[in-house]
C-alpha positions as semicolon CSV with decimal commas, in nm:
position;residue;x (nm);y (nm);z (nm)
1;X;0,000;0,000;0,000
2;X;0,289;0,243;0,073
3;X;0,435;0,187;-0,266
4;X;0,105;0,270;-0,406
5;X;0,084;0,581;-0,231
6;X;0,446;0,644;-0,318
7;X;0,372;0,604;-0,674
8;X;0,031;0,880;-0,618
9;X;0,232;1,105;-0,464
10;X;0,505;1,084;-0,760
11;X;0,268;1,157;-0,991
12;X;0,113;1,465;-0,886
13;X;0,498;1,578;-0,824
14;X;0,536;1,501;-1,150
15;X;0,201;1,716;-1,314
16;X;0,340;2,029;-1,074
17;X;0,640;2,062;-1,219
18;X;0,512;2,049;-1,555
19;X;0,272;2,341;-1,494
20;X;0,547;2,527;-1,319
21;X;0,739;2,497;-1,620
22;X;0,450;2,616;-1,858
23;X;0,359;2,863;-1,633
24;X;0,698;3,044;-1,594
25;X;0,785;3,024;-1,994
26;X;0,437;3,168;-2,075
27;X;0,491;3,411;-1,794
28;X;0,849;3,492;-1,887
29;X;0,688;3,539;-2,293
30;X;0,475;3,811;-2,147
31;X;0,645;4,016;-1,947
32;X;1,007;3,920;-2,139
33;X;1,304;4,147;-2,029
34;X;1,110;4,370;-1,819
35;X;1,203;4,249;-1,479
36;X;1,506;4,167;-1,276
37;X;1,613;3,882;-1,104
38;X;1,561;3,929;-0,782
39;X;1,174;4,021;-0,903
40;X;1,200;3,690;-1,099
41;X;1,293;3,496;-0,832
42;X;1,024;3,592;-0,607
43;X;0,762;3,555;-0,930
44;X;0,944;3,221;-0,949
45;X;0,823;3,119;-0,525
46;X;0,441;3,282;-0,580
47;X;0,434;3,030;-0,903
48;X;0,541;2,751;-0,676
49;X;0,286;2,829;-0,386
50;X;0,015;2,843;-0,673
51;X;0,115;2,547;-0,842
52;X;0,121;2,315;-0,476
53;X;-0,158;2,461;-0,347
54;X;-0,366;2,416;-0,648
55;X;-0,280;2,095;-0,671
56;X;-0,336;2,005;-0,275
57;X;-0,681;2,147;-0,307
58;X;-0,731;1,925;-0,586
59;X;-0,601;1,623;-0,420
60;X;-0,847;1,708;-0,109
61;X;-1,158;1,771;-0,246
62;X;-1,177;1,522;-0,543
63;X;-1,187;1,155;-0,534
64;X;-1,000;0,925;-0,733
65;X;-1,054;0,576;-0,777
66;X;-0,711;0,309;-0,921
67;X;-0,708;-0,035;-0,909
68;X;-0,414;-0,213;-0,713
69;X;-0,366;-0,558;-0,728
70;X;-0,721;-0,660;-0,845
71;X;-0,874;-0,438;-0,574
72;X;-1,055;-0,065;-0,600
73;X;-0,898;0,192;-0,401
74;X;-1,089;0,520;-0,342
75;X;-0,942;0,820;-0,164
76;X;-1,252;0,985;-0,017
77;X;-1,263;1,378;0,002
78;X;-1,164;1,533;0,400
79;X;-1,490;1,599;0,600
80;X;-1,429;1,931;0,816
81;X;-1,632;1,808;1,156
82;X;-1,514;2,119;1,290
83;X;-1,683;2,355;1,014
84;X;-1,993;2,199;1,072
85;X;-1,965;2,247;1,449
86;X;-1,891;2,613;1,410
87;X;-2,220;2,672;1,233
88;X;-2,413;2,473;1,509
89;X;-2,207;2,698;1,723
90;X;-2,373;3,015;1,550
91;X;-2,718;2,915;1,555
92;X;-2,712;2,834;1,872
93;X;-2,602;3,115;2,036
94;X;-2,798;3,343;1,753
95;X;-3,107;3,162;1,895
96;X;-2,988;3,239;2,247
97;X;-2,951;3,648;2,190
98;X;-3,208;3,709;1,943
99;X;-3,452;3,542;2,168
100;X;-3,363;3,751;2,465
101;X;-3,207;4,034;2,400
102;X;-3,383;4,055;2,016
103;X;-3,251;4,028;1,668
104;X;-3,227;4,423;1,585
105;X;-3,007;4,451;1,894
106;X;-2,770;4,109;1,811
107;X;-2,504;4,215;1,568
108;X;-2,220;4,007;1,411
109;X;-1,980;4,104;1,584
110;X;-2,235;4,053;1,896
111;X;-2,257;3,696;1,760
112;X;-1,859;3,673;1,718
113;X;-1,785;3,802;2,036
114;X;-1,961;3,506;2,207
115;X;-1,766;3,232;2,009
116;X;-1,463;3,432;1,992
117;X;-1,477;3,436;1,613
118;X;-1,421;3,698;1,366
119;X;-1,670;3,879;1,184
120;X;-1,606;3,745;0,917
121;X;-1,577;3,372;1,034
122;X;-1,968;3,452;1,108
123;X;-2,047;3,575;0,723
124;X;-1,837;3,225;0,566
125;X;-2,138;3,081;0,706
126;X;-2,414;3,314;0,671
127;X;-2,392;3,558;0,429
128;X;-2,597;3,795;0,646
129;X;-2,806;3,827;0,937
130;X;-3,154;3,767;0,772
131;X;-2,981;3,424;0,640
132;X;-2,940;3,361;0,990
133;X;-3,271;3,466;1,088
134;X;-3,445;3,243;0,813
135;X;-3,319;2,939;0,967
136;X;-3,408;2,991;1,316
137;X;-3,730;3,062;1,185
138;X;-3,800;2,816;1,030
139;X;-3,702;2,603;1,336
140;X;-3,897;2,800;1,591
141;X;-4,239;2,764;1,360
142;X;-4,205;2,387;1,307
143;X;-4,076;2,338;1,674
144;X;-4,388;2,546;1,789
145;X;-4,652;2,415;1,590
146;X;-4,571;2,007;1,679
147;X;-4,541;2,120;2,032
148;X;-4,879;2,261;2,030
149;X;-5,020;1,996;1,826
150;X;-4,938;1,791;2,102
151;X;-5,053;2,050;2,382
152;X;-5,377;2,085;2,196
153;X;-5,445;1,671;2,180
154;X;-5,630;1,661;1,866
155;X;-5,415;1,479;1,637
156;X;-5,258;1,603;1,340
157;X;-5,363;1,917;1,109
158;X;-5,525;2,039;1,442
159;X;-5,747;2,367;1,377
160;X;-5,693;2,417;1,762
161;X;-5,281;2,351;1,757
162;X;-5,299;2,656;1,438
163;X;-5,513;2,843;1,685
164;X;-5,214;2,790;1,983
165;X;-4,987;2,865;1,722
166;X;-5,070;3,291;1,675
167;X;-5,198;3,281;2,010
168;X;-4,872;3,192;2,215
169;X;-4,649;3,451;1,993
170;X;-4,885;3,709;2,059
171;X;-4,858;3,631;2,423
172;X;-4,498;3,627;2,415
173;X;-4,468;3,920;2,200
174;X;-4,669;4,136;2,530
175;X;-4,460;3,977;2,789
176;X;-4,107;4,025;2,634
177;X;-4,032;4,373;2,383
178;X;-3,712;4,137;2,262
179;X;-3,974;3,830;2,175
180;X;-4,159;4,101;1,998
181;X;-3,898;4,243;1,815
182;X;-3,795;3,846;1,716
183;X;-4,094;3,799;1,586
184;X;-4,162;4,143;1,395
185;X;-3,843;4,107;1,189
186;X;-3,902;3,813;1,073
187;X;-4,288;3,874;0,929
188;X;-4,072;4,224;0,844
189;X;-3,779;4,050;0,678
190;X;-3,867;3,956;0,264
191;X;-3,661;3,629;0,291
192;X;-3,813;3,516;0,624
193;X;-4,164;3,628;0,492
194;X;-4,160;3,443;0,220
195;X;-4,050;3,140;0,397
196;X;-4,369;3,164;0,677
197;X;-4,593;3,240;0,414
198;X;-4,469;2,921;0,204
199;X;-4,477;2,680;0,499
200;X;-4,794;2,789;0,619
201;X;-4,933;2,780;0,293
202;X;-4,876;2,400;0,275
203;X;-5,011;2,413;0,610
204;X;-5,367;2,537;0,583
205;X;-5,382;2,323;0,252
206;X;-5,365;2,033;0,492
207;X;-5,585;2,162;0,760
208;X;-5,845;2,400;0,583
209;X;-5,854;2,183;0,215
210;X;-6,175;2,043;0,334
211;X;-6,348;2,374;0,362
212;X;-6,221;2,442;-0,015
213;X;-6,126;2,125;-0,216
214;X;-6,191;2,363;-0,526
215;X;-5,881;2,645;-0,424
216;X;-5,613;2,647;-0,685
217;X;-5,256;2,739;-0,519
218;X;-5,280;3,084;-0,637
219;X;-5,598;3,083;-0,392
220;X;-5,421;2,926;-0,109
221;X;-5,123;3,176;-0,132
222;X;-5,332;3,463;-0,184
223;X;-5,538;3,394;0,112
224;X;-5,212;3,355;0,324
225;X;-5,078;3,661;0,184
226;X;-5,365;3,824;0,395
227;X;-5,313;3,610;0,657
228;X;-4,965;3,682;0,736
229;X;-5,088;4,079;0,736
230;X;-5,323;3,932;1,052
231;X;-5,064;3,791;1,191
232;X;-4,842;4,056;1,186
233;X;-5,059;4,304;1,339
234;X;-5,110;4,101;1,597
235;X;-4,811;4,052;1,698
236;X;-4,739;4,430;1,715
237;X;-4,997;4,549;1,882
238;X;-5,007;4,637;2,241
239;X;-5,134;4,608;2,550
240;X;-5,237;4,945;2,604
241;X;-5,398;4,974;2,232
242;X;-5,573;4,666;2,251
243;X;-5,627;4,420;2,544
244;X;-5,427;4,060;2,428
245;X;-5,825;3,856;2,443
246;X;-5,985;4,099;2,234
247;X;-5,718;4,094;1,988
248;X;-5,645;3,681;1,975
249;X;-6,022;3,639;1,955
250;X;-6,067;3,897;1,680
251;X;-5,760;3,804;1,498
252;X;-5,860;3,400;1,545
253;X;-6,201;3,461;1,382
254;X;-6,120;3,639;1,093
255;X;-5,856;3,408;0,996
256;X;-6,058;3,117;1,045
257;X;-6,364;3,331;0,857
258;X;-6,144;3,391;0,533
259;X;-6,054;2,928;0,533
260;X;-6,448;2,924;0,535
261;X;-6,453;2,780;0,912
262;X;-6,827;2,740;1,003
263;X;-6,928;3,012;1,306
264;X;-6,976;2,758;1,564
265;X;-6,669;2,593;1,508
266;X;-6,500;2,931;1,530
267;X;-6,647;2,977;1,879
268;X;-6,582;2,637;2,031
269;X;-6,205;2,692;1,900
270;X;-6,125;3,048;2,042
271;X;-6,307;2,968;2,354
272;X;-6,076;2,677;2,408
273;X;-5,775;2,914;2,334
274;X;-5,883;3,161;2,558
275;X;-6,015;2,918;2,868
276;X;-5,601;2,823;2,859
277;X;-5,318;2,983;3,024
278;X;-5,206;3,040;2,629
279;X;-4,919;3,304;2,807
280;X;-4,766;3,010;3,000
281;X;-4,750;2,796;2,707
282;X;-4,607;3,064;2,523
283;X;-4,320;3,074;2,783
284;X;-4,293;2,715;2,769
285;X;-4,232;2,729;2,387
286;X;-3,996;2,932;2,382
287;X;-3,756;2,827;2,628
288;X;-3,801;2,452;2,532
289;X;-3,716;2,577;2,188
290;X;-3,377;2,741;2,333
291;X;-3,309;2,400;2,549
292;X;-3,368;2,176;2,194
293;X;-3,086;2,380;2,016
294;X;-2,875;2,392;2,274
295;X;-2,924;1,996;2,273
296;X;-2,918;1,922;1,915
297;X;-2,636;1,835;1,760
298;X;-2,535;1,944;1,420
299;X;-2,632;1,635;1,189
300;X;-2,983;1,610;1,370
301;X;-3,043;1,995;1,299
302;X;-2,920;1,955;0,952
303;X;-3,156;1,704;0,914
304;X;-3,448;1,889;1,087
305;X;-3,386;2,207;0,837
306;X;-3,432;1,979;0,536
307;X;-3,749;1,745;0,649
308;X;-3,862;2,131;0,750
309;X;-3,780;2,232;0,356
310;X;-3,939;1,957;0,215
């Protein structure tokens, strides 16, 4: 096996100094007599640093099968365990500051600070801060709405769990200005926006269809395009404008009014909501959402963000 390797190894020593060799002459055909020797020389070690490094990249990140005595060899391309870590790392403690102190407040270099990373170690993963967002949204909704499926006992596509759903943000957006301000960038954010109103799309398909078997998708996403307008405002609005019952209970019914939800199943639903202590549970999502990414470990959330994408 160690010849074999031997001979590998040759080989690309071989193919580097051929392309040194082409490189320099067509270099040394373009620039000719205009530079000295010692500039030469140092041309000379950057063409040599180009040349390896090409070729170790190469050698890395692309696999290559050879036969050797009657048996396939394959060199498989280097995993970087720690690069996936370090994104873990990020979301987790994104999650942890946007959560409580908010996501206008948590910068970067916030974000950075925490891991003791650069900057710019943050952005080779996420190329900005609503990229970062996007994904913990789309963890939070899915988190929330099988945790209240299960708080609300009535199976899957529960009307009552999509009920919990608004209701327990808008609680937590009253009790905590940095929940609030969580929650109104990401219905603010375009790229977030568009990934709520896509999920929950496929969502009220599921749990509304059998109001409307007869919607086309363009009605489904237009409805939801209101929808998401509801959902915003209630999130936003405060105490002092608008008492937190009155609001889930108007909010509830004209939501459920536009999916064609007959009136007395309207009022059995938001008086179940509102019998609840709906501001507890929204407590309780929240921090058990903060304990399961603190838990998770990077190939389980992987795989959670792309059933969630599905």
């Amino acid at each position: 096996m160690r010849s074999f390797a031997n001979f590998v190894f040759n080989r690309y020593l071989r193919a580097a100094a051929f392309r040194f060799s082409a490189a320099h002459e067509n270099f040394s055909k373009i620039f000719g007599k205009s530079i000295d020797k010692t500039a030469e020389s140092n041309i000379i070690q950057l063409e040599r640093m180009l040349i390896v490094g090409m070729l170790i990249v190469r050698m890395q990140f692309t696999a290559y099968k050879h036969l050797f005595h009657g048996k396939e060899v394959v060199f498989i391309p280097h995993i970087n365990k720690k690069r996936s870590d370090t994104r873990l790392q990020i979301i987790q403690v994104a999650a942890r500051l946007f959560i409580d102190e908010g996501y206008t407040n948590t910068s970067f270099s916030r974000i950075a600070r925490e891991l003791d990373l650069s900057t710019g170690n943050i952005t080779f993963y996420f190329k900005s801060k609503e990229h970062l967002l996007s994904v913990l949204v789309n963890e939070l909704f899915n988190f929330q709405y099988n945790l209240l499926e299960r708080a609300a006992n009535e199976g899957k596509t529960s009307l009552l769990a999509y009920c919990f759903e608004l209701t327990t943000a808008a609680a937590a957006c009253r009790e905590d200005e940095s929940i609030r301000d969580f929650f109104v960038s990401a219905y603010s954010s375009k790229m977030t926006l568009e990934l709520i109103r896509e999920n929950d799309t496929q969502k009220t398909k599921t749990i509304f269809g059998k109001y409307h078997p007869e919607w086309t998708d363009e009605q489904w996403i237009a409805i939801e395009n209101i929808v998401s307008g509801i959902e915003y405002a209630t999130l936003v609005t405060s105490e002092e404008k608008t008492p937190l019952p009155l609001q889930i209970e108007t909010a509830l019914n004209s939501i459920m009014m536009l999916y064609g939800v007959p009136e007395e199943t309207r009022k059995i639903k938001i008086g179940k909501i509102l019998a609840t202590d709906y501001r507890d549970l929204g407590k309780r999502v929240l921090k058990e959402f903060k304990e399961y990414i603190n838990k998770v470990n990077a190939k389980k959330l992987k795989q959670a963000i792309r059933k969630s994408k599905k």
